[in-house]
C-alpha angles and dihedrals in degrees: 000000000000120000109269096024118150110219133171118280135171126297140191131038085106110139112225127200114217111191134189095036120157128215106226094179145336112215095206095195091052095035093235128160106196107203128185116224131038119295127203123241130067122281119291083015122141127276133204103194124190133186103219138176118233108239 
């Protein structure tokens, strides 16, 4: 491996912030949260959801 050479290195386990989100719904019986907008994360992933006040 020569000085200086860019090689391949792990990725992900990076947390993102989505803001201005809006609950559309929540299907008590199924356990479902419908939110409108895109969130971040692969299908069936994990979620941490707060409900904050804009400063």
């Amino acid at each position: 491996v020569f000085p200086g050479t860019r090689m391949g290195g792990r990725m992900g386990g990076d947390n993102i912030n989505t803001k201005k989100l809006q609950v559309v719904a929540y299907e008590k019986d199924e356990n479902l949260l419908l939110v409108r907008g895109a969130v971040p994360g692969v299908k069936g992933g994990k979620l941490k959801i707060f409900n904050l006040t804009a400063k």
